[in-house]
C-alpha positions as CSV (number, residue, x, y, z in Angstrom):
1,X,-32.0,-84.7,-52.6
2,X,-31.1,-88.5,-52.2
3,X,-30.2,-89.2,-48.6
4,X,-26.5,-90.1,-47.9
5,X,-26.1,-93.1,-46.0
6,X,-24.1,-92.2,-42.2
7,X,-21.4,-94.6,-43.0
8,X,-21.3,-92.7,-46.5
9,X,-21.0,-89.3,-44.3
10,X,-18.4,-90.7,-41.9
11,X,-16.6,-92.2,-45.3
12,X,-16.5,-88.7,-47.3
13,X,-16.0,-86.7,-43.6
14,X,-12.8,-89.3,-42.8
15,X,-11.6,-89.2,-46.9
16,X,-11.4,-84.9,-46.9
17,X,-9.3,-85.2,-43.6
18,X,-7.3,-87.7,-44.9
19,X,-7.0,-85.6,-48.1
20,X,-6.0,-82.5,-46.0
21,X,-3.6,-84.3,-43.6
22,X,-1.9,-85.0,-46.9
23,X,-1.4,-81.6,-48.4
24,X,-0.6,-80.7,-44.8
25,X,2.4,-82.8,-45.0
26,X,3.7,-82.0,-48.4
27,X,3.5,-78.4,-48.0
28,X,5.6,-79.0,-44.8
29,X,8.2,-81.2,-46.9
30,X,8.2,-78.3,-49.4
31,X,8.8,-75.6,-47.3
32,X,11.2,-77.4,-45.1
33,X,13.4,-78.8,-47.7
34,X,12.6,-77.0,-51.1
35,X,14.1,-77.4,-54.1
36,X,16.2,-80.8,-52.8
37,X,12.9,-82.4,-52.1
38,X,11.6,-82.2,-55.4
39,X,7.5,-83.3,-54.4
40,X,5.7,-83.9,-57.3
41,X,2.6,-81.6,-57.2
42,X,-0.8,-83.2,-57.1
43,X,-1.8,-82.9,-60.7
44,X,1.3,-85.2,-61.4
45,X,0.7,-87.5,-58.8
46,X,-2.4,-87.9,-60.6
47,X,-0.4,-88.5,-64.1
48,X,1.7,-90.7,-62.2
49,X,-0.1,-93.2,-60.3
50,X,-3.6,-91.9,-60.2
51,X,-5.5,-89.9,-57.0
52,X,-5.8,-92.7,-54.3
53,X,-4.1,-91.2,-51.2
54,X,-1.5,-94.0,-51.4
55,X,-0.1,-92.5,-54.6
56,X,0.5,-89.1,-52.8
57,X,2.0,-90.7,-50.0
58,X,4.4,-92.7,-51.8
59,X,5.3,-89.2,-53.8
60,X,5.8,-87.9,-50.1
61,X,8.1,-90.7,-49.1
62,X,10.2,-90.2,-52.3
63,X,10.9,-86.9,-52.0
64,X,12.2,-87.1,-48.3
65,X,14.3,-90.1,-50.0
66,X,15.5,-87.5,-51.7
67,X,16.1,-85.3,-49.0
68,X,18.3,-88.6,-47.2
69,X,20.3,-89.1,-50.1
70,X,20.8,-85.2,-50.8
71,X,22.3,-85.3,-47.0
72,X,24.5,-88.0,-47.6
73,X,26.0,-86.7,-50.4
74,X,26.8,-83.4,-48.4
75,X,28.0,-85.7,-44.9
76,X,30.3,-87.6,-47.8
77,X,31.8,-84.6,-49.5
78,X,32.5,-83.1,-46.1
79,X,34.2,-86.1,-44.7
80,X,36.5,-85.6,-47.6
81,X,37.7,-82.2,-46.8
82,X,38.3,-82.9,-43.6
83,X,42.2,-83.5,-42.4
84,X,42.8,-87.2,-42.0
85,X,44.2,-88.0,-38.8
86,X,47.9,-89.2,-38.8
C-alpha cells in the first residue's frame, strides 16, 4: 500500500468534514423549509456545476433565496388584506 502523505491525510480528513458539514446543512434547509426551498439534490448539483463544495454551497444559498422571496411574497399579499388606515 503506497503511503499517504500527512498533509494528504489532513487534506481527505478536512475534505469529508467539509463534505458532511454540507449535507448537514441542506438536510436542515430541507426539513426546515421543504417544498418552498426547492434544494437541488447532490446528483444535480453535480449536472449543474460539477462536485466542488462551492457548487453545493451556491445550490444552498439559492434555495434559501428562495425561501426570502417565498416570504416576501406572503408579507406582500398580507399587507394587502390588511385595512388601510383612514
Amino acid at each position: 500500500m503506497p503511503k499517504v502523505s500527512i498533509a494528504t491525510a489532513v487534506y481527505r480528513r478536512e475534505a469529508l468534514a467539509a463534505r458532511s458539514a454540507l449535507r448537514m446543512i441542506g438536510d436542515a434547509v430541507e426539513e426546515l423549509f421543504g417544498p418552498v426551498a426547492s434544494l437541488e439534490s447532490e446528483e444535480g448539483t453535480i449536472r449543474r456545476g460539477g462536485p466542488q463544495y462551492h457548487h453545493r454551497a451556491e445550490g444552498i444559498v439559492l434555495a434559501l433565496q428562495r425561501v426570502a422571496e417565498h416570504q416576501a411574497d406572503l408579507e406582500r399579499q398580507l399587507a394587502a388584506l390588511r385595512p388601510k388606515a383612514s
